[in-house]
N, C-alpha and C positions, 0 to 999 in steps of 0.2 A: 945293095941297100937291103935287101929282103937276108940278106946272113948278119944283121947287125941284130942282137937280140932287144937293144930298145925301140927298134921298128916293130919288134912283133909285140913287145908288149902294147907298142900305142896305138894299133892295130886294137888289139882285144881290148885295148880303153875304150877305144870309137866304140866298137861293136856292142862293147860292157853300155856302153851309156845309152846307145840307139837300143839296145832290149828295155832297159831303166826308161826310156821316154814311150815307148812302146807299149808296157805294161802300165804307165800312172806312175812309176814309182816318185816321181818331183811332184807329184799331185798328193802322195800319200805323205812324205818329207815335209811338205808344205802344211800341209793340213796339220800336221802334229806337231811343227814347230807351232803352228798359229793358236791352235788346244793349249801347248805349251804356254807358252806367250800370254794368252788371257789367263789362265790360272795363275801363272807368276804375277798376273798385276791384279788377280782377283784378292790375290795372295799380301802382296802391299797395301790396296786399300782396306781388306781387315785386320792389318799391322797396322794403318794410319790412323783406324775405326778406334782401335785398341786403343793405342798411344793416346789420342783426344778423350777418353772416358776414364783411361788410366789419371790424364794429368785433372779431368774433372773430378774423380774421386779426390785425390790429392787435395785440390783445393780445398773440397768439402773437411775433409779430416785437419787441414791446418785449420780453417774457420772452426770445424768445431772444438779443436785445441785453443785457440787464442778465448774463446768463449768459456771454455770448462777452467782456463787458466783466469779470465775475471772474475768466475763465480768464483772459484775458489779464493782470489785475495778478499772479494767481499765477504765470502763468510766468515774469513780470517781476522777480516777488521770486525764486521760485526761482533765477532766472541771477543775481538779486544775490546772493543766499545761496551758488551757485555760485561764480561768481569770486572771494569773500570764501575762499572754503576753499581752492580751489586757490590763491589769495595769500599765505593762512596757509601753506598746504604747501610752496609756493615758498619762502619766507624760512626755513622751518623748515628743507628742503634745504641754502638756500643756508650759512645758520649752522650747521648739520653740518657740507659740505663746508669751511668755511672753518676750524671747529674742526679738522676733521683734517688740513686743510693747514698748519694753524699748530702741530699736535701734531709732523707729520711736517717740516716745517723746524725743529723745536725738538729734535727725534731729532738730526737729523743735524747741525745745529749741536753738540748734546753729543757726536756722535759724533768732527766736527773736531776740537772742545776735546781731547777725550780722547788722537785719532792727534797732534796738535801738543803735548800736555805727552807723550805716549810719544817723540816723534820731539826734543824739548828735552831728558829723557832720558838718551838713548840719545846726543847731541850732546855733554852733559858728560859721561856716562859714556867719550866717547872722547876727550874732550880730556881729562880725570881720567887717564886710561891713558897718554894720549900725554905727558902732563905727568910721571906718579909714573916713566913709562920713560925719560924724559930722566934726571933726575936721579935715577934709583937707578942707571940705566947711568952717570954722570957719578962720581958716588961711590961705587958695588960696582963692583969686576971678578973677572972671573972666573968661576968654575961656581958658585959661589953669590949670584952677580951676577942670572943666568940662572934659578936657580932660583925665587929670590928676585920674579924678576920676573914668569914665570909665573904662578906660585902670588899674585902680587897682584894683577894683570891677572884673572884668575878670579876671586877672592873682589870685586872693584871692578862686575864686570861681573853677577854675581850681584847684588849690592846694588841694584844701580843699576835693575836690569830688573825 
């Protein structure tokens, strides 16, 4: 039994482990697996710490995404709602101004009309005159010629204006 070489090794095993319990050493194995052991889980709860503040930021940043996404379609409507008013007001301007230009060329068109039948007028009123003084000078003479002719020239020109 003692010439079999795994006798002697199991021999220096015993012996290997009775110096190993002798000196602590399953005391010092222990203790460092146990050091181990809490760092490894110290080590997952600030991986677990992490992940819950990781997925709280998360939240935060979609909330303030879906939030910067409303403001923005409102001020998107807003400028549409904007320019839609200022458009209305533009046109609403522009067909004022265009009524009062068409008011005020319709003035003065009447006002033409009016100076061109005064000035037509006032055109027969002197050919009327220049006409009735030919021939009342052609057929009166004399101081009742003159009188005559006056006095019809005034009443012509009276009428006529």
């Amino acid at each position: 039994m003692f010439t079999q070489p795994e006798t002697w090794v199991a021999i220096a095993f015993v012996i290997l482990m009775a110096g190993f319990v002798y000196l602590g050493v399953h005391r010092t194995v222990l203790t460092a697996l146990d050091h181990r052991s809490a760092r490894i889980k110290a080590d997952l709860d600030d991986a677990r710490r992490l992940k819950e503040e990781a997925a709280k930021v998360l939240e935060q940043y979609k909330a303030r995404r879906a939030t910067a996404e409303r403001e923005a379609d409102e001020i998107v409507a807003n400028a549409k709602a904007e320019a839609e008013r200022i458009a209305s007001e533009a046109k609403a301007r522009m067909e004022d101004f265009v009524a009062r230009r068409t008011k005020t060329a319709e003035g003065k068109i009447a006002l033409a009309e009016a100076q061109a039948l005064a000035d037509v007028r006032a055109a027969a009123a002197e050919a009327a005159v220049a006409a009735a003084s030919t021939i009342l000078s052609q057929s009166v003479k004399g101081k009742v010629a003159d009188d005559l002719l006056a006095k019809g020239i005034t009443e012509v020109r009276q009428k006529l204006n």
